[in-house]
VOPAGU-2260 file (C-alpha; in pm, 1 decimal, decimal comma):
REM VOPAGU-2260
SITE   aa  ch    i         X         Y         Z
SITE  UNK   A    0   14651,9    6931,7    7735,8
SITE  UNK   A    1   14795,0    6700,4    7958,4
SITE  UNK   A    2   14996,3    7002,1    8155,3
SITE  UNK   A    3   14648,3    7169,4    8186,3
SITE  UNK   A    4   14525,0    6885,6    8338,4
SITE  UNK   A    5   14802,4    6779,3    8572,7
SITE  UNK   A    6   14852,4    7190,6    8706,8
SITE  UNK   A    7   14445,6    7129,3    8799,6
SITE  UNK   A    8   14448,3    6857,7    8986,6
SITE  UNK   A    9   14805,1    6974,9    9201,4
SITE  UNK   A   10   14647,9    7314,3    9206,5
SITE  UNK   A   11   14314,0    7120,3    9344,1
SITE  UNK   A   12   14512,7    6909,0    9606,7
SITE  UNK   A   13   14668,9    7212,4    9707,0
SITE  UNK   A   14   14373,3    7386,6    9796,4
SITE  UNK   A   15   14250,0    7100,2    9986,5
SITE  UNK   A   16   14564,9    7075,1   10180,5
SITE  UNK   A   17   14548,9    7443,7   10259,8
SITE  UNK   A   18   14171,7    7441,7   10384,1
SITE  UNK   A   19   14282,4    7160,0   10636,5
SITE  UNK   A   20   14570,0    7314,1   10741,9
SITE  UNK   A   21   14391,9    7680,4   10807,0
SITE  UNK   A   22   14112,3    7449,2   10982,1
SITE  UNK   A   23   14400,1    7306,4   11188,8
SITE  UNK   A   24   14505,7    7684,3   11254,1
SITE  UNK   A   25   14229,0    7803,6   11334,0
SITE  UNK   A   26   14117,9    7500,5   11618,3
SITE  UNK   A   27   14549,9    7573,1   11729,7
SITE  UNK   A   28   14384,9    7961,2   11776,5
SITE  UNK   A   29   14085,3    7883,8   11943,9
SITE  UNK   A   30   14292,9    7652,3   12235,4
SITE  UNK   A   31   14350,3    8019,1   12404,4
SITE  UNK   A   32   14678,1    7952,8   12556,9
SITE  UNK   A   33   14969,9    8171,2   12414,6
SITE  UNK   A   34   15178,8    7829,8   12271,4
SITE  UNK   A   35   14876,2    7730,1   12071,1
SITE  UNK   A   36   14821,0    8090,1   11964,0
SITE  UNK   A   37   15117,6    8147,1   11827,3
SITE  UNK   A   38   15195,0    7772,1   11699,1
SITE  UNK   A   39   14780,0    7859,5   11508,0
SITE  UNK   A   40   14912,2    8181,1   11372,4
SITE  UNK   A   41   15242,0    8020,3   11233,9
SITE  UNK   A   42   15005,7    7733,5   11062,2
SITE  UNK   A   43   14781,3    7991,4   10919,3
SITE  UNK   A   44   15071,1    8182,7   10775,4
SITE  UNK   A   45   15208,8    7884,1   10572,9
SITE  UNK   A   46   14846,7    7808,6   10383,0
SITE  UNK   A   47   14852,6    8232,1   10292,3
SITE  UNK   A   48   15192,6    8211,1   10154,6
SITE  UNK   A   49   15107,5    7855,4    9993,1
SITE  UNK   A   50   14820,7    8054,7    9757,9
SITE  UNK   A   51   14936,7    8375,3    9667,5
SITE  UNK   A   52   15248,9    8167,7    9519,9
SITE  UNK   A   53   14952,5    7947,7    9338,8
SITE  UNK   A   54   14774,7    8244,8    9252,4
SITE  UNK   A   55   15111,7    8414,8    9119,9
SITE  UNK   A   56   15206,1    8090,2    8942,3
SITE  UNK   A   57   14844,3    8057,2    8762,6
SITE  UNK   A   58   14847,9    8427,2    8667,5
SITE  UNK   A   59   15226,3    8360,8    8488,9
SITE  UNK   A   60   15095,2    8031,9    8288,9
SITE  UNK   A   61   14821,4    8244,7    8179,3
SITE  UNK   A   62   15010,2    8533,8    8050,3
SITE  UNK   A   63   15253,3    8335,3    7891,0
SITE  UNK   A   64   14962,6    8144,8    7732,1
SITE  UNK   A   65   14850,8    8450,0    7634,7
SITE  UNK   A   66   15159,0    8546,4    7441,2
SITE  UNK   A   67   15116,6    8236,0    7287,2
SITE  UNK   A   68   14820,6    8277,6    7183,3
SITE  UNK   A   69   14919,4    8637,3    7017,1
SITE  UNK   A   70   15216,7    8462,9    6856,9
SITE  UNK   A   71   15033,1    8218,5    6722,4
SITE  UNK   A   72   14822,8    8450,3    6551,0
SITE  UNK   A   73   15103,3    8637,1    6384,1
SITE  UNK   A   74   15265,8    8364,5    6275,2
SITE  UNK   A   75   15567,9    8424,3    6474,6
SITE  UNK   A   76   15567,2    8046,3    6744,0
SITE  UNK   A   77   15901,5    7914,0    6743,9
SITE  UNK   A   78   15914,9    7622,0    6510,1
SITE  UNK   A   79   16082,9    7264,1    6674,3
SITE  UNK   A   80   16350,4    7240,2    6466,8
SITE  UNK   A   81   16586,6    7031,7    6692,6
SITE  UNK   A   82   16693,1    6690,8    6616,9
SITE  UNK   A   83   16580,0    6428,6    6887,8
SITE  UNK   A   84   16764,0    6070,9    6933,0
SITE  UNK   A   85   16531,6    5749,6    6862,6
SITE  UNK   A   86   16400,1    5824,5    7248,8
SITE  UNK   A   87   16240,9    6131,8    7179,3
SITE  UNK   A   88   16534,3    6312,4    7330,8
SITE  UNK   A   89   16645,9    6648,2    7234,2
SITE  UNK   A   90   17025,4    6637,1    7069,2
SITE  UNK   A   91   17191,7    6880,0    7277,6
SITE  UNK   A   92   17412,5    7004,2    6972,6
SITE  UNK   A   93   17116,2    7066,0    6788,1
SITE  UNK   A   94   16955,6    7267,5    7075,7
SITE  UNK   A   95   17265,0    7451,7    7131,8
SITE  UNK   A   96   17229,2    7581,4    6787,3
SITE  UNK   A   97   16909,4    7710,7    6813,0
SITE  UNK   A   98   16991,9    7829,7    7155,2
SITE  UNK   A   99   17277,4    8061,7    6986,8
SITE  UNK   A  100   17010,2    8188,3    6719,4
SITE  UNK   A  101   16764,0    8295,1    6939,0
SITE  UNK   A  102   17004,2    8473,7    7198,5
SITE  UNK   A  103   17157,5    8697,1    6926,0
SITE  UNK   A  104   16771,1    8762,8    6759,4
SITE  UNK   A  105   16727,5    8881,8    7176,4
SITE  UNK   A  106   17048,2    9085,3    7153,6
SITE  UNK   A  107   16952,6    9245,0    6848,1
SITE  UNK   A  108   16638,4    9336,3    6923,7
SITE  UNK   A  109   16631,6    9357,0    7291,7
SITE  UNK   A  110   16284,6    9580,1    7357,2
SITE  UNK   A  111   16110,8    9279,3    7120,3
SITE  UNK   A  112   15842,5    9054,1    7383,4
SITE  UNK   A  113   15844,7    8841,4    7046,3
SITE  UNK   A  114   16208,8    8758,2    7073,6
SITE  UNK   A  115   16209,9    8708,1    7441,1
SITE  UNK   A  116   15951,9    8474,7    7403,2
SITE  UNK   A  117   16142,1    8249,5    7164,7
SITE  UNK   A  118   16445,2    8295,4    7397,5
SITE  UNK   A  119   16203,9    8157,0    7660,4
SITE  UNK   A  120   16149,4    7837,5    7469,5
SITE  UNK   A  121   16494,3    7754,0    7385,7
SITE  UNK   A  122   16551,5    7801,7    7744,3
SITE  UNK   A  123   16298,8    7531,8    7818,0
SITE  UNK   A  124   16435,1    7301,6    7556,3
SITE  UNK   A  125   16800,8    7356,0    7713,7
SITE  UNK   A  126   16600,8    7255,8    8041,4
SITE  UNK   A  127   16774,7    7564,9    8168,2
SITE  UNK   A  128   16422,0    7668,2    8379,7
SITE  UNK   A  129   16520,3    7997,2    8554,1
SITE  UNK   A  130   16624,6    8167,6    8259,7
SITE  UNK   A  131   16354,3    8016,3    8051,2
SITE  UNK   A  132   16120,6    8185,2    8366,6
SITE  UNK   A  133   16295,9    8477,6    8363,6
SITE  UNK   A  134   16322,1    8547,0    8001,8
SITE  UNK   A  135   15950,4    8440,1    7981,7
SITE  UNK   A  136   15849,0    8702,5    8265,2
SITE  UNK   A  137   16059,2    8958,1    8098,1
SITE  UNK   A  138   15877,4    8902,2    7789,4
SITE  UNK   A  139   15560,7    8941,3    7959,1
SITE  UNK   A  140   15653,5    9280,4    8116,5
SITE  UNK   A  141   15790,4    9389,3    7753,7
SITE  UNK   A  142   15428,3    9278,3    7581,0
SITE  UNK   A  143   15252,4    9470,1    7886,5
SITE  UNK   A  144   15440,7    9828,4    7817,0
SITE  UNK   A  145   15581,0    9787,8    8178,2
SITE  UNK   A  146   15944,6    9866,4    8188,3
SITE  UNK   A  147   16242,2    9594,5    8200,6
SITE  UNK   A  148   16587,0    9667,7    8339,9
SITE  UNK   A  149   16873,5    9572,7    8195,3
């Protein structure tokens, strides 16, 4: 719940911050000489780029949410089974482990969204983030019927 909240409100400020900047772009525009044209387009472009990568971010949290969700349902969510230190900290040895069993489930089965999904999370545990993205977005794709290359 707390990750819900905190993605809303830095989703919020980031809307904010790209209404004032496009509002800055647009009074750079309206100056009429070429400098401030250009210098209005070149703010405008940044607050564009800034939302379609929020947009593509929200839509990726949801889908993976979603998978949760189905998971869930089945039965099938990862259980934590990794030791943690007196801090709350994951043993690395124990998340190695679990690492190793979920990447040869993956290589078994590699056309499974199910097992890419779990692969996902022991990603995250490792706090190995691109391939924890990448093996959650290929899970995704595999759930959706869309194709996934090797």
């Amino acid at each position: 719940m707390r990750a819900k909240i905190t993605y809303a409100v830095t989703a919020a400020v980031l809307v904010v911050y790209f209404v004032l900047a496009g509002d800055r772009g647009v009074m750079l525009i309206r100056q009429g000489t070429a400098l401030a044209i250009t210098f209005g387009v070149a703010v405008l472009i940044l607050p564009v780029i800034g939302l379609w990568f929020l947009w593509a971010n929200t839509r990726f949290v949801q889908k993976a949410n979603h998978l949760a969700e189905l998971l869930e349902a089945e039965g099938g969510l990862p259980v934590d089974e990794l030791r943690r230190d007196q801090y709350g900290r994951i043993d690395r040895d124990s998340a190695d482990e679990v690492f190793a069993r979920r990447k040869a489930e993956t290589e078994d089965t590699p056309g499974d969204w199910r097992c890419w999904f779990r692969l996902a999370v022991a990603y995250k545990d490792a706090r190995d983030t691109p391939r924890a993205r990448k093996a959650m977005q290929r899970a995704i794709a595999l759930q959706e019927g869309r194709t996934v290359e090797a």
